[in-house]
Steps between C-alpha positions, in 0.01 A plus 500: 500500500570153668707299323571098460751324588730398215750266364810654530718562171814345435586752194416861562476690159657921496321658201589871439320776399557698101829592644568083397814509726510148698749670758198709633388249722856392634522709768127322663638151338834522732311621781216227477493230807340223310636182381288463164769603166472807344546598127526912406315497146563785237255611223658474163544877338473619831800648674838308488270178346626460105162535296347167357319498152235219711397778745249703352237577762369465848423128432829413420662580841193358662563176317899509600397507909234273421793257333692538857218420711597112527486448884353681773536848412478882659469721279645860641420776254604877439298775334439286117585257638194440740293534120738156407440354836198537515410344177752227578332393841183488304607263238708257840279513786550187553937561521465887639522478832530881578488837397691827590352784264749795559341862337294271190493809264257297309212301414200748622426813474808699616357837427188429664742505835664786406823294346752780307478319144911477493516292176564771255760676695664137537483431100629826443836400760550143336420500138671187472212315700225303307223740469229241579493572893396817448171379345439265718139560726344189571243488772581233733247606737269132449770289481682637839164432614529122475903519628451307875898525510632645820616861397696745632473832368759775591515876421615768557330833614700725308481350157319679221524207230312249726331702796393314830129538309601204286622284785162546676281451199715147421485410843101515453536290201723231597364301765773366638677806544654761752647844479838635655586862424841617533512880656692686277544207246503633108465291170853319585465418868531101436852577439549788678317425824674159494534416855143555609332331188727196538343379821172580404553256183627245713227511773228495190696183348522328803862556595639687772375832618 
């Protein structure tokens, strides 16, 4: 779809996916032409993040971006993450300037686009990580409705946890949205696709192609 124009940000928020690990975005972060500042966020529990006795559920991290949303803000969001940015961009339209969904594993109906359910597999790999993501199955599917943020959404074609099915169906949702799939691009390609999703960022932001 079209989009509008939009203010540009001058503080570009990296939220990661369960994996929690702010270094996921650095590779895009160090490649990114734009002048806004950037901040790599972590999830606490998640990862290399130490576990805080405050975070105890989806709301809790949503809260935390929401907290660093104090100035015109991107919000660029992997996998979980999207589910937190999402959330977050509803709660600041008026301070999120943009979006960059990368494979949202989250907030509809994942197996309704035949999504590989990879939660208990993940549980079973990092016991030490707070069990409450793996309940987690809100339906955004109104609210993204009423997001008129400029979103870019980018998958990957060869990525069973978030197929190119969920891209499409959010890109029918959000109205302000457009779709860029990545040949050959699996759950990770954010960070390992690095030089081609950097540019793309940039040109969505406002910065230079």
């Amino acid at each position: 779809m079209a989009q509008q124009h939009a203010q540009p940000p001058s503080q570009i928020l990296f939220l990661p996916g369960v994996g929690g690990d702010p270094q996921f975005w650095q590779p895009v972060s160090g490649l990114l032409e734009h002048p806004a500042t950037r901040r790599l966020m972590g999830w606490p529990g998640f990862g290399p993040v130490p576990a805080d006795p405050a975070v105890r559920g989806m709301a809790d991290l949503v809260a935390r971006v929401v907290d660093a949303i104090d100035q015109p803000t991107a919000l660029v969001a992997q996998s979980m993450g999207g589910i937190v940015a999402v959330q977050a961009a509803l709660r600041c339209a008026d301070r999120v300037t943009h979006l960059v969904l990368t494979a949202t594993s989250g907030g509809v109906d994942m197996a309704a686009h035949g999504a590989q359910d990879w939660r208990p597999a993940f549980a079973q790999a990092h016991p030490t990580v707070p069990p409450w993501f793996a309940d987690y199955r809100e339906d955004l599917s109104g609210a993204l409705a009423t997001l008129a943020v400029p979103t870019l959404l980018l998958w990957g074609d060869a990525d069973p946890i978030s197929p190119v099915a969920v891209g499409e169906h959010l890109q029918a949702l959000l109205p302000q949205s457009r779709l860029h799939v990545v040949p050959g691009g699996a759950h990770d390609l954010a960070n390992r696709h690095a030089a081609q999703v950097a540019p793309l960022i940039a040109a969505h932001l406002g910065g230079s192609a």
